[in-house]
C-alpha positions in Angstrom: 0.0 0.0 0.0 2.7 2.6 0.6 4.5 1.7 -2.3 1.4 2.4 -4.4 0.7 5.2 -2.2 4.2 6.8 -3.3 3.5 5.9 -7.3 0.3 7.7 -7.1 1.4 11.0 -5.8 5.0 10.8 -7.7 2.3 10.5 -10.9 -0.1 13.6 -9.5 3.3 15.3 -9.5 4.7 14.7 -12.9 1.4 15.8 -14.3 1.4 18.7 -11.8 4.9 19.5 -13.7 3.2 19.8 -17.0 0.0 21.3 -15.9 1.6 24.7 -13.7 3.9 26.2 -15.8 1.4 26.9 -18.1 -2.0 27.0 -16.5 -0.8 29.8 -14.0 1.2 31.2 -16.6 4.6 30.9 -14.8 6.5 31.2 -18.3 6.8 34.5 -20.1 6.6 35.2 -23.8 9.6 34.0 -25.7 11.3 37.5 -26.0 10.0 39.2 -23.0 12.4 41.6 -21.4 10.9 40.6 -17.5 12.8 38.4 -15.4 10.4 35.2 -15.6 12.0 34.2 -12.1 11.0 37.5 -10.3 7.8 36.5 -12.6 7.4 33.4 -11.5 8.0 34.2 -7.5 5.6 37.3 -7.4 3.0 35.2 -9.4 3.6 32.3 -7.0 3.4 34.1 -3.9 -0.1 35.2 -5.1 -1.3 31.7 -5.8 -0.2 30.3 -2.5 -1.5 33.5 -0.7 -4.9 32.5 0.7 -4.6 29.1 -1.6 -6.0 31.1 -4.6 -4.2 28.6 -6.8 -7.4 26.7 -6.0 -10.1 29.0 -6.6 -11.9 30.4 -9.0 -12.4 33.7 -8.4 -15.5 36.3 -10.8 -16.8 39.5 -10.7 -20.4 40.4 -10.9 -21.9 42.9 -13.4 -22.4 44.8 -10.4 -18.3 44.5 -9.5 -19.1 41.8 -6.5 -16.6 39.7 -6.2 -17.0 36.1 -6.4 -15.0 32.8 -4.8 -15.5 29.8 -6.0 -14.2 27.3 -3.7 -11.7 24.6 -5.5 -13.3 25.5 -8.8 -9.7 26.8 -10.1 -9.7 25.7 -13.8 -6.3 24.0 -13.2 -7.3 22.1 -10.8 -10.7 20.6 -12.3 -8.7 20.5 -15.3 -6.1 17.9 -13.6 -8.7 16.4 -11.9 -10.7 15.5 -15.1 -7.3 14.1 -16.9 -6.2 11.7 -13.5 -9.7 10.6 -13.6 -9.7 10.1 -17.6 -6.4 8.6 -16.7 -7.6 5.6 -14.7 -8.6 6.8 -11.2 -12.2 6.6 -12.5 -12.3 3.0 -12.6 -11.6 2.9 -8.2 -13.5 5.7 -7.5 -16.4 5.4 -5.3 -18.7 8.3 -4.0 -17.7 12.1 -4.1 -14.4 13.0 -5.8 -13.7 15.1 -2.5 -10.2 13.2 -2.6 -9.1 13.3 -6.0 -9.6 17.4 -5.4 -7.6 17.2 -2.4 -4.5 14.7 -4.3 -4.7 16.9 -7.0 -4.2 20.1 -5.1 -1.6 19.2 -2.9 0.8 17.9 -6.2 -0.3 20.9 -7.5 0.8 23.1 -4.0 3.9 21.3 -4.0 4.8 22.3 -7.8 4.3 25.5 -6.9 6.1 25.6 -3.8 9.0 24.5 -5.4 9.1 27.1 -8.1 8.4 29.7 -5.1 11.8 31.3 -5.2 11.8 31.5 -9.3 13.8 28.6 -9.8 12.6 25.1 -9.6 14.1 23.4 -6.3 12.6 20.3 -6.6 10.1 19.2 -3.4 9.1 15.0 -2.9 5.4 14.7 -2.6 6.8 12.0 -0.3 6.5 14.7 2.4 5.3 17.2 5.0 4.7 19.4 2.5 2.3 17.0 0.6 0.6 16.2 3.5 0.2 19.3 4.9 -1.5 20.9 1.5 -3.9 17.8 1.1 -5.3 18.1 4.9 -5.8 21.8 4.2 -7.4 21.2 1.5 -9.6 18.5 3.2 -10.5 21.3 6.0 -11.6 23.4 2.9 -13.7 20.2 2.2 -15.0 20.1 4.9 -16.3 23.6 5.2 -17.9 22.9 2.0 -19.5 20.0 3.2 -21.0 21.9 6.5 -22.8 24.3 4.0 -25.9 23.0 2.3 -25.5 26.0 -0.4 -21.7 25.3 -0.8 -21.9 21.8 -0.6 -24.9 21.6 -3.4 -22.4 23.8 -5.6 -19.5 21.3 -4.9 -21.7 18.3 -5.8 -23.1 20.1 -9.4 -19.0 20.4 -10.2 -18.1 17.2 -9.2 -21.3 15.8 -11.8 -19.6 17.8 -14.6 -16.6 16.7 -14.0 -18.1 13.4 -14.3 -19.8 14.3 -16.9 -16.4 14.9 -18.5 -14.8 11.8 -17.8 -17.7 9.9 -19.3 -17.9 11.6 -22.8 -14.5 11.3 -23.2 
């Protein structure tokens, strides 16, 4: 079991690799003059902040600002392709997990990019298992709110909805 614990979240974090760089637009344009690593640490520091990198976040007509808890398009996005990837086939009840796994690969991507330059970080960790329980307590706030919880549910159907049509 630990061994395939260790597989799983080495694979969340390969596809986390793939997935950040460009889906929080970490990278500049080819020939910007920026420095991408003060780029990349500002940007960083912003995701993290709050755990925005999990949220989507929307403004009203009426400039009201909106959070969307874990509804970050990364996120669903990686969730969709690890469940299109297999996970679908041992899942059982709400994806409330797979959001959490996801997240915390996704955290510790991020975290080691945090300085500008990638210092690698073992989901193996603390810092794995320190993201996916706060995440989980995010979870869980959801699930204590019958409006939140309803909202969480309807996301988790598309993304099932996603995984089946493809």
């Amino acid at each position: 079991m630990v061994a395939s614990l260790a597989d799983m979240r080495r694979a969340l974090k390969v596809h986390a690799l793939n997935t950040v760089p460009l889906g929080y637009s970490l990278r500049l344009p080819l020939f910007s003059l920026l420095d991408e690593a003060a780029h990349k640490r500002d940007t960083i520091q912003t995701l993290l902040d709050g755990g925005r990198y999990l949220h989507l976040y929307e403004q009203t007509v009426d400039d009201v600002d909106i959070e969307r808890l874990l509804e970050n398009e990364v996120l669903v996005n990686m969730v969709i392709d690890v469940l299109i990837g297999g996970w679908d086939a041992n899942l059982e009840g709400p994806m409330d997990r797979v959001f959490a796994s996801c997240g915390a690969a996704i955290y510790c991507v991020l975290y080691a990019h945090r300085t500008g330059r990638f210092t690698d970080v073992s989901v193996n960790s603390a810092t794995f298992d320190d993201a996916y329980q706060d995440i989980m307590a995010i979870v869980r706030t959801i699930r204590a709110s019958d409006v939140l919880s309803a909202r969480f549910d309807g996301v988790q159907q598309q993304v099932g909805l996603r995984v089946a049509n493809h």
